[in-house]
N, C-alpha and C positions, 0 to 999 in steps of 0.2 A: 808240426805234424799233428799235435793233438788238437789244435784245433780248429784245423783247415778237416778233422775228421768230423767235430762237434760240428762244426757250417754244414757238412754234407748229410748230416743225420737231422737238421732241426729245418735244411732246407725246404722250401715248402713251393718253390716256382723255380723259371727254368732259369732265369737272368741271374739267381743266389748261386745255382749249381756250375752256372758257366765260371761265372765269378770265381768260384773255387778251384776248378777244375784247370783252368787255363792259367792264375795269377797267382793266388793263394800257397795252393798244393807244389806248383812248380819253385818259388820261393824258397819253402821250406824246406825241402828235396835242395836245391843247390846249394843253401847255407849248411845243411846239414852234411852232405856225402863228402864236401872236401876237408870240412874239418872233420869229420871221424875219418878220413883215409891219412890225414896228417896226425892225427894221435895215435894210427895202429902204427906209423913208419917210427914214430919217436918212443914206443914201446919196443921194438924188435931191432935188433942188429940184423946184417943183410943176409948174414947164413942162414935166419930163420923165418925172416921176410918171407918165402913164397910158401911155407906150412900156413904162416899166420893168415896171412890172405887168403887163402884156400878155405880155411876153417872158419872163418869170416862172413866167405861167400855160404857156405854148405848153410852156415846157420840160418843167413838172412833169407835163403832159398824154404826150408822146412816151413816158414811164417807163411809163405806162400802157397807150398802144398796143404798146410792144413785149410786154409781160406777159402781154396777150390772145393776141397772135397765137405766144408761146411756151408757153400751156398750148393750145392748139388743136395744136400740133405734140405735146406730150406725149402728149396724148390719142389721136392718131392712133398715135403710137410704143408705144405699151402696147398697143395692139388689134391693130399691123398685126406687132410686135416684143417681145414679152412677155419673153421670156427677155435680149435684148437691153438690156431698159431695166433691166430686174432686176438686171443684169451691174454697169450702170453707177451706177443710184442706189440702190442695195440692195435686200431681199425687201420690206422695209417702205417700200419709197418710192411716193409713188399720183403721179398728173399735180401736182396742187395741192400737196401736201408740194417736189415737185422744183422747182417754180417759187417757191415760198419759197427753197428754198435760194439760186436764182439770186438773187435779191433780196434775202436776206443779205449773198450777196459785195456784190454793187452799193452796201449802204449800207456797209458795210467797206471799201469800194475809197474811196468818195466823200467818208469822214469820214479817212480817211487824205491825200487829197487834200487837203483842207482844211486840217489838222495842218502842212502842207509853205509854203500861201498865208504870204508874211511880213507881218507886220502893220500894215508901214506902207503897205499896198496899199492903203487905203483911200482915202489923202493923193491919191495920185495918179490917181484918179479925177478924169473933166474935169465930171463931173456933181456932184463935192462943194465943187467949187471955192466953190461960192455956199453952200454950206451951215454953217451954224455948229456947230460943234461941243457936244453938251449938256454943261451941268453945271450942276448940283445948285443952288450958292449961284446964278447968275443967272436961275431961275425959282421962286425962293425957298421950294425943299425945303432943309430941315436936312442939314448936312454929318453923316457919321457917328461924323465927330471929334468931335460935340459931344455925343455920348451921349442921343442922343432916345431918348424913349421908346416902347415895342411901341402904348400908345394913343394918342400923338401920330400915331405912322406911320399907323394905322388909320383915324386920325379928316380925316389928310391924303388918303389914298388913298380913304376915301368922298364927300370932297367931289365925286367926280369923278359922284356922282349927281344935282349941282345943274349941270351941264354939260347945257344943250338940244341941243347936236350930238351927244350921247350917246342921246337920245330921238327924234330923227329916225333915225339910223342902225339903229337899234331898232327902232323901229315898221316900218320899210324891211325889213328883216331878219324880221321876223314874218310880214310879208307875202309875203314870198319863200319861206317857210314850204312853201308846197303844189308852188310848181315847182319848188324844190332837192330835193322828193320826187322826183322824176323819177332825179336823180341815183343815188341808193340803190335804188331800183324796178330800174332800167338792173342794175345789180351785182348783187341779192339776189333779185330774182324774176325778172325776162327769161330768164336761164338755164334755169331750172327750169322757166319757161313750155314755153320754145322744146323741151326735152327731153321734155315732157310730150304737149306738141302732136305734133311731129312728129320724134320718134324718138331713140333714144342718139346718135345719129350727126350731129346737129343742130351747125352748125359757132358755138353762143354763144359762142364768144371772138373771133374774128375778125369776126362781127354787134358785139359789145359794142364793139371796137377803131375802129369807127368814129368814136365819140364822141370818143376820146383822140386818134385823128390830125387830125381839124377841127380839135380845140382846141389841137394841135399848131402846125399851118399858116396859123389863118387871123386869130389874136391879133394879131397887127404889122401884116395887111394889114387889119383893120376897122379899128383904132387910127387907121392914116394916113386912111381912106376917110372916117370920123365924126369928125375931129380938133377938125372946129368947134363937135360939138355939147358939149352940157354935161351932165355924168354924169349926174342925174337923168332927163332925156329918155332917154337913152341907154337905162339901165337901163330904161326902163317899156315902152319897144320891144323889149325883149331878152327881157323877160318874158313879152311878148306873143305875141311867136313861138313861144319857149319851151311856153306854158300851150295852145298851139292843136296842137299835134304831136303827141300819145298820138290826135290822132284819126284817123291809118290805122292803129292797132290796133281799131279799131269795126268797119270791113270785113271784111277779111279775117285770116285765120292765116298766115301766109306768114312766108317770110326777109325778102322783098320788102317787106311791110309795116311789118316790123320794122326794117327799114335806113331806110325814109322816114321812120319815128317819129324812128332813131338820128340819122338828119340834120338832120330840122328843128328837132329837138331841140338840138345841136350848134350851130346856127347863130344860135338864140336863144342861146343861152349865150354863145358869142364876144363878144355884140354887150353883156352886161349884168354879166358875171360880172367880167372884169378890171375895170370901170368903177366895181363897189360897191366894190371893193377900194381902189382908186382916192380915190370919193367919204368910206370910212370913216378912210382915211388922212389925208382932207383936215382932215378935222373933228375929228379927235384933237387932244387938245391937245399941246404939247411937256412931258417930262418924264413922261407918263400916258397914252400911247400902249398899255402893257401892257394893263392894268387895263380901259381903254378897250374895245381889241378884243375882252377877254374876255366884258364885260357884254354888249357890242353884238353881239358873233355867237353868244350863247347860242341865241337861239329858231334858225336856221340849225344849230345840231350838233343839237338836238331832234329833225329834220327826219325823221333815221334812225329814233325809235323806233317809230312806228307802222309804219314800214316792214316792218321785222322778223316783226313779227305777223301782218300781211298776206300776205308772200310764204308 
């Protein structure tokens, strides 16, 4: 991630940014979400699994809302301070390039952060207490002491296709297909909408920023509110709200309408999003947790590409 961000700051043509944009950026995004969703599940026993998810989700959301409401400040600084912002992030810096940079430092600041965390920090967690720690020989994968071989590995890591909590999480995920389009619609087209509609001066980032501060605030307080129900239900309410909200963009062109989509939107999400995370967690096996999230949230990364063409 850091440095599919450096590529897009020092890019300088279009064929660098695609480059990044399409191969790069997606890479690091896939290596990354399933192995941090396989170290929250090996951190938490299942009682506290859908807290921890939840507070997971809120935090990675707030990164978000400040993002929006600091390219809405760029954009204003270049229009209303040209020579100003020129001073300070160079001739070549636009709003979008300067807010990259910021978000370089942040993953720099955050991975140095981490580098400092001592390692037996894990131990002392009150939520790992009940947790067993993996290995290898008690879920009976081959130690690497004993020289398996590339098709043994292979032929171990595909069984993970005969696994039915693999095909429910799947089919679940395919279905979710058309409202996590919302997601990437929100990011890739709203803007463009909204600038198109009604004028350069159209505040989309701060409109968009409402999505990420819900998701910010309201993760731990639906968690506690729905604590009895059970992830499935959950999810199919989340969705429903979700899938019903693009329709005050049908009335009118407005901010205003655009904010009521951004909300109800939001609040369908709160309610389904931490929960599949949750529910896909539940159903991984131990030791194939990797593998697992990859298969299962394939159709979910899919979700983008139509998107793209559309906006």
């Amino acid at each position: 991630m850091i440095g599919s961000r450096a590529m897009l700051i020092l890019a300088r043509n279009p064929e660098t940014f695609r480059w990044v944009v399409l191969v790069v950026s997606p890479m690091a995004e896939g290596l990354l979400l399933p192995v941090f969703l396989v170290g929250l599940k090996r951190l938490t026993v299942k009682e506290e699994r859908p807290m921890a998810f939840s507070l997971n989700y809120a935090l990675h959301n707030a990164g978000g809302g400040i993002a929006d409401v600091v390219i809405d400040i760029f954009r204003t600084w270049q229009v209303k301070d040209p020579l100003g912002f020129v001073e300070v992030f160079g001739s070549l810096a636009t709003p979008t390039r300067a807010c990259l940079v910021l978000t370089e430092a942040a993953l720099i600041l955050s991975f140095f952060f981490a580098c400092l965390l001592p390692s037996s920090l894990s131990t002392q967690l009150s939520c790992c207490k009940e947790h067993v720690p993996f290995e290898d020989d008690e879920n009976g994968l081959a130690s690497p002491k004993q020289g398996v071989s590339v098709r043994s590995v292979l032929r171990e890591n595909m069984s993970i296709l005969h696994h039915r909590g693999l095909w429910m999480v799947a089919a679940c995920s395919t279905c979710l297909v058309g409202v996590k389009a919302q997601w990437h619609h929100m990011n890739a087209t709203m803007p463009k909408y909204l600038v198109r509609e009604l004028g350069e001066d159209a505040p989309w980032g701060t409109v968009n920023s409402i999505n990420y501060w819900m998701c910010a605030m309201l993760p731990p307080v639906v968690t506690l509110v729905m604590a009895k129900w059970r992830n499935f239900p959950a999810i199919f309410l989340g969705s429903v709200v979700m899938s019903l909200s693009p329709a005050f963009m049908i009335f009118e062109v407005s901010i205003r309408a655009t904010c009521a989509w951004l909300a109800t939107m939001s609040l369908g999400e709160v309610i389904w999003s931490p929960r599949f995370n949750t529910f896909s967690a539940d159903l991984s096996p131990d030791g194939k947790e990797g593998i697992f999230m990859v298969i299962a949230f394939t159709p979910q990364f899919l979700a983008g590409l139509p998107t793209g063409w559309i906006s």
